[in-house]
C-alpha positions as CSV (number, residue, x, y, z in Angstrom):
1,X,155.2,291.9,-185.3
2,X,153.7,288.5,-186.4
3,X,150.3,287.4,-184.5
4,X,150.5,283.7,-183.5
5,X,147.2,282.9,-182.4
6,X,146.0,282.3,-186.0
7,X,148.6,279.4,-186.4
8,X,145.9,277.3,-183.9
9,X,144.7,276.2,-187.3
10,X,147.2,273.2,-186.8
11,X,145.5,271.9,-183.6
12,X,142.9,269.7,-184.4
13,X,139.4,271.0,-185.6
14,X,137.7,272.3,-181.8
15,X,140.7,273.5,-180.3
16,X,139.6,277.4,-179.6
17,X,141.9,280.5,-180.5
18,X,141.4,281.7,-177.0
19,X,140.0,280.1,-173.9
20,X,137.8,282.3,-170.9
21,X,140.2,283.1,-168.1
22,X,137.8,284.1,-166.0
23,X,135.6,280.6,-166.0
24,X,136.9,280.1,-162.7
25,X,136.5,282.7,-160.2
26,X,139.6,281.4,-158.0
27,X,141.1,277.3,-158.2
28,X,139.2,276.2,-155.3
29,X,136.2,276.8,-157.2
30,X,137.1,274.9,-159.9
31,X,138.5,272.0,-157.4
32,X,134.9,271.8,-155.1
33,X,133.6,271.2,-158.9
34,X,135.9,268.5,-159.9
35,X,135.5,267.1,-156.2
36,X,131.9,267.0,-156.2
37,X,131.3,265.8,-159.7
38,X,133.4,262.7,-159.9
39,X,132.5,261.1,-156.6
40,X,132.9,257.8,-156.7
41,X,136.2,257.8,-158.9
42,X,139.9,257.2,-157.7
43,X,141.3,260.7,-157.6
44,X,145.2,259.2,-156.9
45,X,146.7,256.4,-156.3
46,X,149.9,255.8,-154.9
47,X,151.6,252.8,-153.8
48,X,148.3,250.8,-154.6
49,X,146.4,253.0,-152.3
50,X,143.5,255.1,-153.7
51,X,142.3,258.7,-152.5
52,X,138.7,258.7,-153.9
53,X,137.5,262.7,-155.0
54,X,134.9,262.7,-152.3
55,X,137.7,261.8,-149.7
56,X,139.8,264.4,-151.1
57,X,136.9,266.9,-150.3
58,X,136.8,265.9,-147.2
59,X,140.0,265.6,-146.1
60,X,141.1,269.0,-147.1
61,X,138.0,270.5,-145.7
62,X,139.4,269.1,-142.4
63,X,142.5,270.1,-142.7
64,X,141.7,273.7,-143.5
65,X,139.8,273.9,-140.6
66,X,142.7,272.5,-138.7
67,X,145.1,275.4,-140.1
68,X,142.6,278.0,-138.9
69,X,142.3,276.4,-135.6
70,X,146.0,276.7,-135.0
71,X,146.0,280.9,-135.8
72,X,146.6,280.8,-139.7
73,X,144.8,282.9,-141.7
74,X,144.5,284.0,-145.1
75,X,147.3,285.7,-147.0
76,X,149.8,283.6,-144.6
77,X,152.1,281.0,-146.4
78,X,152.9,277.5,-146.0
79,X,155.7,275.0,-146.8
80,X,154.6,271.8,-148.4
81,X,157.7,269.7,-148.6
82,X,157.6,266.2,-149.3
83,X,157.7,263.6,-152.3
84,X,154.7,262.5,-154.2
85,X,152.1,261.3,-151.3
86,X,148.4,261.1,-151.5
87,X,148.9,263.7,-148.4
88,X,150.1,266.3,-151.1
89,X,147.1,267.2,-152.8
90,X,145.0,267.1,-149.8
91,X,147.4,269.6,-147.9
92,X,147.4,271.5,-151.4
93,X,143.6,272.1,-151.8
94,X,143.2,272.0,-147.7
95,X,145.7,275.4,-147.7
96,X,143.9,277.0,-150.3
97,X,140.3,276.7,-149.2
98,X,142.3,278.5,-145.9
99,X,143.2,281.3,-148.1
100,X,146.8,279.9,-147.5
101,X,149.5,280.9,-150.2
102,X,151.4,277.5,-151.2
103,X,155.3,277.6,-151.0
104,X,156.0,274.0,-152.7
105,X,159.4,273.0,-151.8
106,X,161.9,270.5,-153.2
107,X,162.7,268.1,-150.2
108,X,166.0,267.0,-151.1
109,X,167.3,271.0,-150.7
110,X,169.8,271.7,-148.0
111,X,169.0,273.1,-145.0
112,X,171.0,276.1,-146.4
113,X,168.4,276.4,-149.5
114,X,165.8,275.3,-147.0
115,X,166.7,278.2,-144.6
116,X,167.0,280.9,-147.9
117,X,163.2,279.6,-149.1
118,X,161.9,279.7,-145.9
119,X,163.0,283.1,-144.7
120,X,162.4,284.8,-148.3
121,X,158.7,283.7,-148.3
122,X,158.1,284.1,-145.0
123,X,156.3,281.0,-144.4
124,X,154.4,280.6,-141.1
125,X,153.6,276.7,-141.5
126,X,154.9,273.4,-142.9
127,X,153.6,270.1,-143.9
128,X,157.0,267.8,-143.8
129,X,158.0,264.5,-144.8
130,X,160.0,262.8,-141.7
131,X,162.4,262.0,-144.2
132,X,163.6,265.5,-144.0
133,X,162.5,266.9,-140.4
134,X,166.1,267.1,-139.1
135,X,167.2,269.3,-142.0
136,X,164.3,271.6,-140.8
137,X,165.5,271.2,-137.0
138,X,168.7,272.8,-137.9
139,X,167.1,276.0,-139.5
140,X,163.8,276.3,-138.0
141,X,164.9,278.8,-135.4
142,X,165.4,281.4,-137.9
143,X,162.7,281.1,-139.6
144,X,158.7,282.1,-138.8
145,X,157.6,278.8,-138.8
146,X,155.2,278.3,-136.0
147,X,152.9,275.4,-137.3
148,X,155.0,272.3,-138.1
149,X,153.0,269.0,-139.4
150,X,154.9,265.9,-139.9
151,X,154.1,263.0,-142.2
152,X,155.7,259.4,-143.0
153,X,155.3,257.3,-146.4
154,X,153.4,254.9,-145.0
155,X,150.9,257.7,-143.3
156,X,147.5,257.5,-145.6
157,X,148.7,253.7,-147.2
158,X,146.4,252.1,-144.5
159,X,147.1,250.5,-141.1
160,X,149.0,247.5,-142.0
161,X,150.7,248.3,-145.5
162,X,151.4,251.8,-143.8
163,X,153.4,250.2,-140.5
164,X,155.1,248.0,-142.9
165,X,156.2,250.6,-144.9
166,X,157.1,252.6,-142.6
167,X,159.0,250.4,-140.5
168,X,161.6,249.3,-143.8
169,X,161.7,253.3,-143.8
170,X,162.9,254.0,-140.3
171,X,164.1,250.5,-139.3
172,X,165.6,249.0,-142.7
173,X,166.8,251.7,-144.9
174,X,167.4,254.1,-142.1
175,X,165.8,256.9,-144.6
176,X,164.5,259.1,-141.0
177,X,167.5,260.7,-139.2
178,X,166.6,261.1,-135.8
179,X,165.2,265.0,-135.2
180,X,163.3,266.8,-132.3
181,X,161.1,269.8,-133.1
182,X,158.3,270.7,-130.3
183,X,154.9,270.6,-130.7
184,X,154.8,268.7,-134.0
185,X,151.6,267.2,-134.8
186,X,151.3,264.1,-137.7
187,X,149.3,264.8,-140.8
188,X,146.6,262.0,-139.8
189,X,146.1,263.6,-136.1
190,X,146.0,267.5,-137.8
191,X,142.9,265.9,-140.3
192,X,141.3,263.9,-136.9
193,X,141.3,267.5,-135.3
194,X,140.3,269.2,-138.1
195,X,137.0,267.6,-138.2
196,X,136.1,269.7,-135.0
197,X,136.4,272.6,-136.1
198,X,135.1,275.3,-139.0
199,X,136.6,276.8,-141.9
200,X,136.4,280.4,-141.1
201,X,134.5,283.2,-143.8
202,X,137.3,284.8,-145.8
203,X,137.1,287.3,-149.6
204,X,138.4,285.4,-152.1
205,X,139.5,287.3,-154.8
206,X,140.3,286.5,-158.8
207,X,143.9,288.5,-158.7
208,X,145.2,286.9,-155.1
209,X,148.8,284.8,-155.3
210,X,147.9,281.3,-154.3
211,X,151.0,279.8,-155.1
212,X,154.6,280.7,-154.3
213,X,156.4,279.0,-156.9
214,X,160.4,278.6,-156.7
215,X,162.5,279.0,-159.8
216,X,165.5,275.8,-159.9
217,X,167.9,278.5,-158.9
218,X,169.7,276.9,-161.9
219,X,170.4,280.0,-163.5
220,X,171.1,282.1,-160.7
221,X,169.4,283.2,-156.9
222,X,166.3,281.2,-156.7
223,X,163.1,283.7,-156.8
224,X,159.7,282.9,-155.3
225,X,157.4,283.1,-158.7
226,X,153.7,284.8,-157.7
227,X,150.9,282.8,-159.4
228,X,147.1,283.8,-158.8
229,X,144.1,282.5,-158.9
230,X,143.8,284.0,-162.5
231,X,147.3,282.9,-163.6
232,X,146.9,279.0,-162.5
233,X,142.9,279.2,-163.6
234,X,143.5,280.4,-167.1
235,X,146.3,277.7,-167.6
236,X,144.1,274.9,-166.4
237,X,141.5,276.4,-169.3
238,X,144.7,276.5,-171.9
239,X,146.0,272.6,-171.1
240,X,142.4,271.7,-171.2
241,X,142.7,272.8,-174.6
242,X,144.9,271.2,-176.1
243,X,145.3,268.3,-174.5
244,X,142.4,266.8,-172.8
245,X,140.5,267.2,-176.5
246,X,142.0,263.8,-176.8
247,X,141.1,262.4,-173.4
248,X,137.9,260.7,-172.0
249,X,135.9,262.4,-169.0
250,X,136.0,259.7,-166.5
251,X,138.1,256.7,-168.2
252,X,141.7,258.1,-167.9
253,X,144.5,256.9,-165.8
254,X,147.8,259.0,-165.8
255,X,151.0,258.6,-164.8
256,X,152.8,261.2,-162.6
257,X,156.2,260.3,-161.9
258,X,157.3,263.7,-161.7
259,X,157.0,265.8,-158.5
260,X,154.0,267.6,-157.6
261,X,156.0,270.3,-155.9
262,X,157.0,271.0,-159.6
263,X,154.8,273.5,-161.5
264,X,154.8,270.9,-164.3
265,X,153.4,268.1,-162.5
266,X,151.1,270.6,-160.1
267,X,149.3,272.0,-163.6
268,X,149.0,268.9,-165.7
269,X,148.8,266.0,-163.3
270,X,146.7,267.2,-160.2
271,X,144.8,270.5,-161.7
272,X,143.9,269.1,-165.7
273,X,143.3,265.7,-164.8
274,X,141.1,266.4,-162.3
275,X,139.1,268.4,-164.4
276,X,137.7,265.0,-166.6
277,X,137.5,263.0,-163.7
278,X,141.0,261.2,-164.1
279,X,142.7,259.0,-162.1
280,X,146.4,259.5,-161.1
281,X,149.4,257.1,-160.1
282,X,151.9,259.1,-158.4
283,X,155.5,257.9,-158.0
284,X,156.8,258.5,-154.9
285,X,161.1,258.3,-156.4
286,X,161.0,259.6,-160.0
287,X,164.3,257.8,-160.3
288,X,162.9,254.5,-159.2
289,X,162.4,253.1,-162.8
290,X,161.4,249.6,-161.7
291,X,158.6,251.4,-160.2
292,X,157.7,253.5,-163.0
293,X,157.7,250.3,-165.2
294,X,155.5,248.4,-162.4
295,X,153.0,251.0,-163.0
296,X,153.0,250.7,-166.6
297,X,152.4,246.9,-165.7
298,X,149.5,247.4,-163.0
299,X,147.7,250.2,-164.5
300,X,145.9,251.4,-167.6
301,X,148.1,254.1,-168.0
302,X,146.6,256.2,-170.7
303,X,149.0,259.5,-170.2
304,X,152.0,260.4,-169.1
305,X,154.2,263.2,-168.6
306,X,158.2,263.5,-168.1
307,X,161.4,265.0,-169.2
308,X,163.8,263.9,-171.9
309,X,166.3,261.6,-169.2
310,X,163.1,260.0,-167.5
311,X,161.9,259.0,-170.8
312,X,165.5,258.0,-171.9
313,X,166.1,256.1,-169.0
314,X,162.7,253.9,-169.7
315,X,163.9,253.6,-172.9
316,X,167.2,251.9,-171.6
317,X,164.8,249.3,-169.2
318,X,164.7,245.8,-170.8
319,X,161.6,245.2,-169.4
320,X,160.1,248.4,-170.6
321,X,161.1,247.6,-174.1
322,X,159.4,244.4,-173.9
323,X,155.9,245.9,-172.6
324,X,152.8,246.6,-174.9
325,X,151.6,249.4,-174.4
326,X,147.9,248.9,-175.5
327,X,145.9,252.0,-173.8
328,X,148.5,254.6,-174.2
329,X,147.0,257.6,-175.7
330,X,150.0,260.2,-175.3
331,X,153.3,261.3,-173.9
332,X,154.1,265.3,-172.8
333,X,157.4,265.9,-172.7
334,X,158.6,269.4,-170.9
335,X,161.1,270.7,-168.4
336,X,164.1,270.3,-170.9
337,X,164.7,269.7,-174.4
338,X,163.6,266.6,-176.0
339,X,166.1,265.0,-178.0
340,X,164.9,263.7,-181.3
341,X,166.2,260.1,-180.6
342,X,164.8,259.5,-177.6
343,X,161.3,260.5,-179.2
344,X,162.2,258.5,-182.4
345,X,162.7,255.7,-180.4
346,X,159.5,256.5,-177.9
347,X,157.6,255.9,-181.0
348,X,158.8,252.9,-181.8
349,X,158.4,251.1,-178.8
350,X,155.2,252.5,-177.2
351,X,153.7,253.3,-180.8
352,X,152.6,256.5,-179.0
353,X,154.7,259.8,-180.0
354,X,156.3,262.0,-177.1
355,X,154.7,265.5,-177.8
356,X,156.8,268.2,-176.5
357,X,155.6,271.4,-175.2
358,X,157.3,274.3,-173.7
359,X,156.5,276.8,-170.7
360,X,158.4,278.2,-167.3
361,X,157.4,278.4,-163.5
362,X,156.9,282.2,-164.7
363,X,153.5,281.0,-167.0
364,X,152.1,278.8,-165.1
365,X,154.0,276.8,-167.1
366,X,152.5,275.9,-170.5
367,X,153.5,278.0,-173.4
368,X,153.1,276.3,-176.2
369,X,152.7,272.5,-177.0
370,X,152.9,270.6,-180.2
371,X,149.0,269.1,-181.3
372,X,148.4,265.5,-180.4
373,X,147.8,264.6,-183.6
374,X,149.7,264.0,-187.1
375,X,150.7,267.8,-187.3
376,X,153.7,267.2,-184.6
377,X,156.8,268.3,-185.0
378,X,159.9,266.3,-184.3
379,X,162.4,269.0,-182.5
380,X,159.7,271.3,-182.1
381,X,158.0,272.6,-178.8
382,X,154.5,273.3,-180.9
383,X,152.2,276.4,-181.1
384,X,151.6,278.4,-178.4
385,X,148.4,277.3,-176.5
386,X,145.0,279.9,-176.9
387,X,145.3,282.9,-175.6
388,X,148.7,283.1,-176.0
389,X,150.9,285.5,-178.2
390,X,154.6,284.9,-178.9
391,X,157.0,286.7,-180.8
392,X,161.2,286.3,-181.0
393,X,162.9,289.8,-180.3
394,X,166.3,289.5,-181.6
395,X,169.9,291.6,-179.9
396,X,168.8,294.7,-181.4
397,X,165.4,295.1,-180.1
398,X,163.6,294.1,-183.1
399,X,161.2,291.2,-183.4
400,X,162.8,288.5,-185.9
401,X,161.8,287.6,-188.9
402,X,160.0,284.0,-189.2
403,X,163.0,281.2,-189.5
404,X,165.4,283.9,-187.8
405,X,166.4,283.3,-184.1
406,X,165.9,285.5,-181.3
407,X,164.2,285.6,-177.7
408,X,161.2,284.1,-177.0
409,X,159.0,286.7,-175.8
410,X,155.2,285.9,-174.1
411,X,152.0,287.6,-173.2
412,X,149.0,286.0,-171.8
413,X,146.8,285.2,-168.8
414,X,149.2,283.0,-167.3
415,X,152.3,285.2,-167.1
416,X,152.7,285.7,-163.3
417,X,151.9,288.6,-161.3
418,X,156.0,289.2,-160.9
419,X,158.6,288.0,-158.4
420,X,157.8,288.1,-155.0
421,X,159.8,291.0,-152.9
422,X,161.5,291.6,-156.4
423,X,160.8,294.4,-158.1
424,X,163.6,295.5,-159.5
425,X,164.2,291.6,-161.2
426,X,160.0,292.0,-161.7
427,X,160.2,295.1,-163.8
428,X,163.5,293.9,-166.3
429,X,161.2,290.2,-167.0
430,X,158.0,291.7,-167.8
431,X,157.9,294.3,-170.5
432,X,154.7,296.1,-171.8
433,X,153.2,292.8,-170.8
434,X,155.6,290.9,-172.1
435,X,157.8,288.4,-170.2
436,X,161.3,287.7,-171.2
437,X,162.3,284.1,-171.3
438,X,165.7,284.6,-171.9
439,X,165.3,281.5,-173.9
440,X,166.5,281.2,-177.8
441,X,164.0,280.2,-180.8
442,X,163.1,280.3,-184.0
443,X,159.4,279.7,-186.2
444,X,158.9,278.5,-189.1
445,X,156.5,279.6,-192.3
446,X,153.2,277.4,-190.4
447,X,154.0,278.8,-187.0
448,X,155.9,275.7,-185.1
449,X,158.5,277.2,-182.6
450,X,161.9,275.4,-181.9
451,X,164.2,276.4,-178.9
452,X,167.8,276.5,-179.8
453,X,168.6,277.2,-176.5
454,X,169.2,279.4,-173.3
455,X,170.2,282.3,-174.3
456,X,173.3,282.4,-171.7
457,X,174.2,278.9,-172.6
458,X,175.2,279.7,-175.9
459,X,178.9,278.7,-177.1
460,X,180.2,281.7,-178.9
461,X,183.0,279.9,-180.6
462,X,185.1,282.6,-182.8
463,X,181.6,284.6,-183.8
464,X,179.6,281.9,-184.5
465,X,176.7,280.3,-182.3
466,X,176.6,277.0,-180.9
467,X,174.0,275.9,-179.2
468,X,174.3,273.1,-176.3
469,X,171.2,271.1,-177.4
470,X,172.1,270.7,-180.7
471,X,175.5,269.1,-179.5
472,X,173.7,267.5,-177.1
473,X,171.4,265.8,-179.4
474,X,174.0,264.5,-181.9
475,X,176.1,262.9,-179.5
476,X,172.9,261.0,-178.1
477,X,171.8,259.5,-181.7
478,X,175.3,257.4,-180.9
479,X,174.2,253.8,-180.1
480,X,176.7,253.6,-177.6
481,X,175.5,257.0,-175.7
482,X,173.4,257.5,-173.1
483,X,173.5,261.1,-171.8
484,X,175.2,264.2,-172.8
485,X,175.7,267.6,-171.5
486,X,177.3,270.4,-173.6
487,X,178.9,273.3,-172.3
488,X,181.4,276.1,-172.8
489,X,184.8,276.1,-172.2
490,X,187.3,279.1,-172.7
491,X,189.9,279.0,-175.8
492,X,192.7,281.1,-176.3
493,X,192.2,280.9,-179.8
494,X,188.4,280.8,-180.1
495,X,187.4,282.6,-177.4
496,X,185.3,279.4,-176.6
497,X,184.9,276.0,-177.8
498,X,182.4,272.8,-177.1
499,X,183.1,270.6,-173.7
500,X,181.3,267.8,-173.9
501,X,180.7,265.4,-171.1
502,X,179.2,261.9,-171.5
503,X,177.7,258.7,-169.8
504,X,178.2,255.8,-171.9
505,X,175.4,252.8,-172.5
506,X,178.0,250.5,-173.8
507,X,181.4,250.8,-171.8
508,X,183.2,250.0,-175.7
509,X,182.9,253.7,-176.4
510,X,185.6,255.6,-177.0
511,X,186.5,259.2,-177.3
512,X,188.0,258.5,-181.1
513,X,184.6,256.5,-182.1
514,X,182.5,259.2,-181.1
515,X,184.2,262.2,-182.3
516,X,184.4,260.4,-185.7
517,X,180.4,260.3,-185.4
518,X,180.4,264.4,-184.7
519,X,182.1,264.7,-187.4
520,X,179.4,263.0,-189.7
521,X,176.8,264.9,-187.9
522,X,178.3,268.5,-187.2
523,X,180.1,271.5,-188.6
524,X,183.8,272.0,-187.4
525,X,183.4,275.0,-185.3
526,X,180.6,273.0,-183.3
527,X,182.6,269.9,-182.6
528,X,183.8,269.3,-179.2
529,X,187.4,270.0,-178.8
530,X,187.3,268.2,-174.9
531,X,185.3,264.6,-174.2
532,X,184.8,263.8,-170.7
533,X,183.7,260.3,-169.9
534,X,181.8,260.4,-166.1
535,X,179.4,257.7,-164.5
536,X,176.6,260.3,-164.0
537,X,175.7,263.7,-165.1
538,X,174.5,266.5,-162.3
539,X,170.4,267.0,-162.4
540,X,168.1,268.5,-160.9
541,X,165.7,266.2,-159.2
542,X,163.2,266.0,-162.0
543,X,165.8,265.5,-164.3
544,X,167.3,268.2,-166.0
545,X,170.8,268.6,-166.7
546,X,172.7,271.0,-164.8
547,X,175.3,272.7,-167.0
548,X,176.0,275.0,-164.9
549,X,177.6,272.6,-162.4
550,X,179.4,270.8,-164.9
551,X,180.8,274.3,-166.2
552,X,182.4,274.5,-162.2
């Protein structure tokens, strides 16, 4: 087996071979730190209103005395479900300093997925968008719900922008079906209360699961994903790392169009930028590009993070193009793969690179990530971050040899504790320490890792591998593409072959143009033997590409 730590030597001089895991006893130590020393700063903005860090420590110290007032205690879990709202990371570090585990939930699920989440973790309480509340009414009864908080938009945008916004919301866009859950009280009202009451004494404790974080369900039944204190912690200390060597304590603005309810967003956006005093614009719709581009126009945006189709789509915005982008430092791409001429084309306009990185809900997330530096590597998700080992463990058990493919394997601090009420799925994902991704890479001779692809997405097409991304890529270095999704169809003859479904940027395209381009670009067995035009391809709401649906 190949050690990977020593390949570090590619991160820029400073950049330790393994961080301390332990530096932070449990995350709310770490936040009442962050809080206290950057009063005075902007903690988030959103919607031009600012949360300052010495409101933030305030306002969740109210509302976790308001949860223990209303018969919550630690250990218990609660629902946060609601888009990116300067109520979010007040709820988030107001349940924790209650000893509360965190169940972050997507709010555009179904009140069927709603109902499975809810009854799998067993969730006792809920802060809830209004947007959403009537999904909840029809499932809420079979639940254990007893504490439900409500929350608008406009709530913490202040008294006049807030009606306003609020009343295009209800009145105008008609985004608040009408619901009716008893004994609902309104975020504002629960933080009001909470000021009259104590946080009561509780053990906190380095190995206790703080977060209850939800797998997509993209591959299969979504599982609740037990993070600790540890877990979350020692990933802070790892993305500290390697990326916020680059940053300035106290100067930074960051962009967070993606969801704080995803791992992603929750790690890099809330927990590593707090930690040098950043400042945060959220975005409410990460599929409101006008938005995203305002921000880039209001704000010094310094760092951003996104997936490939967010940074695609931006790249697609005339009045993106246009921008200068004068205090942009650096670009993290994660979630899915980034394709090669999206990034190519990132650098050109922004004069900024896209560095892509790679982890899962099951580490906290981050793996790996390339340096932020002249080492990058196009098509490459980096090194893996300290403390972290990876090897590639190939069909017959044994760990591939470097530029051979084979599953990426990973062991460190941030692996979770295992799925919740899951042992059996627990005990076949972590091995000797070892979690299996299921995902499909390869390293090269100075220790950069590439993923080729999920290992149950491959296209086996008569004994040879194809691999979705790669198709995927190719058809999107077409001037006339603008999204692609690969995926397997059966073949009599081949046993499989490539389907390919596309969106077109220029309507011109046709199926005989671009096949002649795969042709220049791919081997025979990987060229698509169906093309499917459609307006949109499935994703999921931070913008990955489902290929399972477009396989149904």
């Amino acid at each position: 087996m190949y050690e990977t730590r020593p390949w570090l030597k590619q991160y820029p001089q400073g950049v330790p071979a393994n961080i301390n895991p332990q530096k932070y006893a449990t995350l709310i130590d770490f936040a009442e730190e962050a809080m206290a020393s950057f009063k005075g700063l902007i903690a988030f903005t959103c919607m031009d209103a600012n949360l300052r860090y010495e409101q933030l420590d305030a306002y969740s110290r109210s509302f976790a005395a308001y949860l223990h007032s209303r018969g919550l205690r630690p250990g218990d879990k609660i629902a946060l479900m609601m888009p990116n709202l300067l109520q979010y990371p007040i709820a988030i570090f107001g349940a924790l300093r209650a000893g509360l585990i965190i169940v972050n939930t997507n709010p555009l699920y179904t009140p069927r997925e709603m109902e499975y989440q809810f009854i799998d973790s067993g969730v006792k309480a809920i802060v809830i968008a209004e947007n959403f509340a009537a999904n909840l009414e029809q499932v809420i009864a079979k639940t254990s719900i007893e504490v439900v908080i409500t929350t608008s938009i406009g709530e913490m945008l202040g008294t006049l922008k807030g009606a306003f916004v609020n009343f295009v919301i209800r009145n105008i866009k008609r985004k608040v079906p009408r619901y009716s859950i008893p004994n609902t009280v309104c975020f504002t009202e629960a933080l009001k209360q909470g000021k009259g009451f104590s946080i009561l004494p509780f053990d906190r404790k380095n190995e206790d699961v703080i977060l209850l974080q939800y797998t997509g369900g993209t591959t299969g039944i979504s599982k609740g994903t037990m993070l600790t204190n540890l877990n979350l912690c020692a990933n802070l200390e790892q993305i500290r790392a390697v990326i916020c060597y680059a940053l300035e304590e106290r100067k930074e603005t960051t962009l967070s169009p993606l969801p704080m309810y995803h791992i992603f967003a929750f790690a890099v956006n809330i927990l590593a930028m707090m930690s040098i005093g950043a400042r945060t614009v959220l975005i409410v719709n990460p599929r409101d590009i006008p938005t995203v581009v305002n921000a880039f126009k209001k704000y010094p945006i310094s760092l951003m993070t996104g997936v490939n189709t967010l940074y695609n789509a931006l790249l697609n915005n005339t009045e993106f193009v246009a921008m200068k982008f004068p205090n942009l430092k650096a670009s993290v791409a994660g979630g899915m793969a980034l394709q090669s001429s999206v990034a190519t084309k990132w650098k050109a306009i922004t004069g900024t690179p896209i560095t892509e990185g790679y982890g899962l809900t099951e580490t906290s997330p981050v793996a790996m990530l390339n340096p932020l530096n002249e080492n990058a590597r196009l098509g490459c998700i980096g090194l893996p971050v300290p403390s972290t080992d990876i090897r590639l463990v190939d069909d017959t058990g044994s760990v591939a040899q470097i530029g051979q493919p084979g599953e990426i394997q990973i062991k460190g601090p941030q692996v979770m504790k295992g799925y919740y009420n899951k042992p059996d799925e627990t005990a076949a994902s972590i091995v000797d320490g070892w979690l299996l991704t299921g995902d499909i890479g390869v390293m090269d001779s100075e220790g950069f890792f590439r993923i080729v692809d999920r290992k149950k997405d491959m296209i086996l097409v008569s004994g040879f591998n194809v691999y979705p991304n790669e198709i995927e890529d190719v058809a999107c270095m077409h001037p006339k593409v603008l999204e692609a999704g690969a995926v397997a169809m059966k073949d009599d003859k081949c046993g499989e072959v490539v389907k390919l479904y596309i969106v077109k940027k220029d309507q011109s395209l046709t199926e005989d143009e671009l096949m002649q381009h795969c042709r220049a670009n791919l081997t025979n067995y990987k060229l698509p033997k169906v093309i499917v035009f459609k307006k949109e391809l499935p994703k999921t709401p931070i913008g990955k590409i489902l290929r399972r649906e477009l396989k149904d």
